[in-house]
C-alpha positions as CSV (number, residue, x, y, z in Angstrom):
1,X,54.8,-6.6,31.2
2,X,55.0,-4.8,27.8
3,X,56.9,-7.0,24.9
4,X,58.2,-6.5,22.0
5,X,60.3,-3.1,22.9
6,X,57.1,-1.2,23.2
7,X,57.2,1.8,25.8
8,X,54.3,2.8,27.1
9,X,54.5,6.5,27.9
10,X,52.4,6.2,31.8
11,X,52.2,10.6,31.9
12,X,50.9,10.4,28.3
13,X,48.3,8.1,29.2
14,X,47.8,10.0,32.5
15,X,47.2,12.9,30.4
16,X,45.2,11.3,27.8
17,X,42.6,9.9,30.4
18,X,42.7,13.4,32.0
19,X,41.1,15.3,28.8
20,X,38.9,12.1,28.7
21,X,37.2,13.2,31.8
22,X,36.7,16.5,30.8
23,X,35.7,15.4,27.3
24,X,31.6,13.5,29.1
25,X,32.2,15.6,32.6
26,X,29.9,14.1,34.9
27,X,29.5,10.6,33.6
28,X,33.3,9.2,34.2
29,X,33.3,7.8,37.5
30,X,37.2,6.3,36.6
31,X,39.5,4.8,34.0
32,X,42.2,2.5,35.0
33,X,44.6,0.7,32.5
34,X,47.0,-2.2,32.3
35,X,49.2,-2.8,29.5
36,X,50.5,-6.5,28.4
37,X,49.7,-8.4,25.4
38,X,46.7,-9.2,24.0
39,X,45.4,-12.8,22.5
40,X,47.7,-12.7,19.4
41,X,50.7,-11.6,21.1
42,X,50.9,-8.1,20.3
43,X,51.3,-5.2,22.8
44,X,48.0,-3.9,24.5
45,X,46.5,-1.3,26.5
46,X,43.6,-2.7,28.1
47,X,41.1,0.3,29.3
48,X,38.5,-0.7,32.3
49,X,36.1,2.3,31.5
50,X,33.6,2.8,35.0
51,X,31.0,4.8,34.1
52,X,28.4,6.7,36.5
53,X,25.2,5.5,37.1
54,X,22.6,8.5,35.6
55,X,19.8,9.0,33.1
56,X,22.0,8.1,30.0
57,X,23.9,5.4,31.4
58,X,22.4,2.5,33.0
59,X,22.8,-1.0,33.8
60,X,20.0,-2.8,31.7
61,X,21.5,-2.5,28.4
62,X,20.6,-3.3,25.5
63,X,17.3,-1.1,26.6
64,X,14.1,-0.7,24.5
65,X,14.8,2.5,24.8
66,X,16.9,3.2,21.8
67,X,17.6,7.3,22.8
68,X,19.4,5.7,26.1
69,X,21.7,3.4,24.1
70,X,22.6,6.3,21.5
71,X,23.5,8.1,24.7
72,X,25.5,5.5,26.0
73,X,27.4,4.8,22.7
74,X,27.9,8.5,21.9
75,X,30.2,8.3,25.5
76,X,31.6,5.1,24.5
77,X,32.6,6.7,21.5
78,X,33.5,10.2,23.0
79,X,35.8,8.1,25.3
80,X,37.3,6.4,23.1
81,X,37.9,9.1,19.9
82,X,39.6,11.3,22.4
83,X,42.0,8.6,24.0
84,X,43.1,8.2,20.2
85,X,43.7,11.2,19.7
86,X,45.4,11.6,22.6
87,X,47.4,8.4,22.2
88,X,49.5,6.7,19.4
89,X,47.7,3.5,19.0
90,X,49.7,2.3,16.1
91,X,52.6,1.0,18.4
92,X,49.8,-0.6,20.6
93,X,46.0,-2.6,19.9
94,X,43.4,-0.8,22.5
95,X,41.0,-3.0,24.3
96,X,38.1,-1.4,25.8
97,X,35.9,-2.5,28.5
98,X,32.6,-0.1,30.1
99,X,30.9,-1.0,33.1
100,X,28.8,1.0,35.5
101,X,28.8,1.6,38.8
102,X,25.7,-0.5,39.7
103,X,27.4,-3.4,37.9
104,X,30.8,-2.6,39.5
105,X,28.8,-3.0,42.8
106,X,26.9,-6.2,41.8
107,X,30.3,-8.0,40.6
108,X,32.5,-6.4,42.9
109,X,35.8,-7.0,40.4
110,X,39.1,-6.3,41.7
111,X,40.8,-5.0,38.5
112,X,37.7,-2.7,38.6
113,X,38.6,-0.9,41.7
């Protein structure tokens, strides 16, 4: 539950994580949100990021590889430079989490689904 008086605008974010997906089309499988507060107290989005399995994205990161983890932190970055400027994050802290598929399927989280 959001504190503080903070309202967190759900369309906006719908909207947000809309031009998100077709910001890296093809390598979002889903984002999913909650808000609350973070570790300090201070209103929070908290993104959960799933991201497909493919040629740039992988499980076994950090790989030796170094072109595969600029690809995978270009669409980190992607992801979240457009949900900022989609979003007003000075009346909230972001928290972002990225997992892929594979992983989603190896630790089977709920919040993941």
């Amino acid at each position: 539950m959001p504190t503080f008086g903070v309202r967190y605008d759900k369309k906006q974010i719908e909207t947000a994580i809309e031009h998100v997906m077709r910001a890296v089309p093809g390598e979002i499988e889903r984002i999913r949100y909650t808000s609350g507060d973070d570790w300090a107290s201070e209103p929070a989005l908290f993104f959960r990021v799933l991201l497909k399995d493919s040629d740039r994205v992988f499980e076994d990161l950090p790989s030796r590889d170094v072109s595969v983890q600029r690809n995978f932190t270009g669409i980190c970055h992607t992801i979240i430079r457009t949900l900022a400027n989609e979003l007003r994050f000075e009346m909230y802290q972001p928290y972002f989490e990225f997992r892929t598929v594979a992983e989603q399927e190896r630790l089977r989280s709920p919040e993941w689904e």
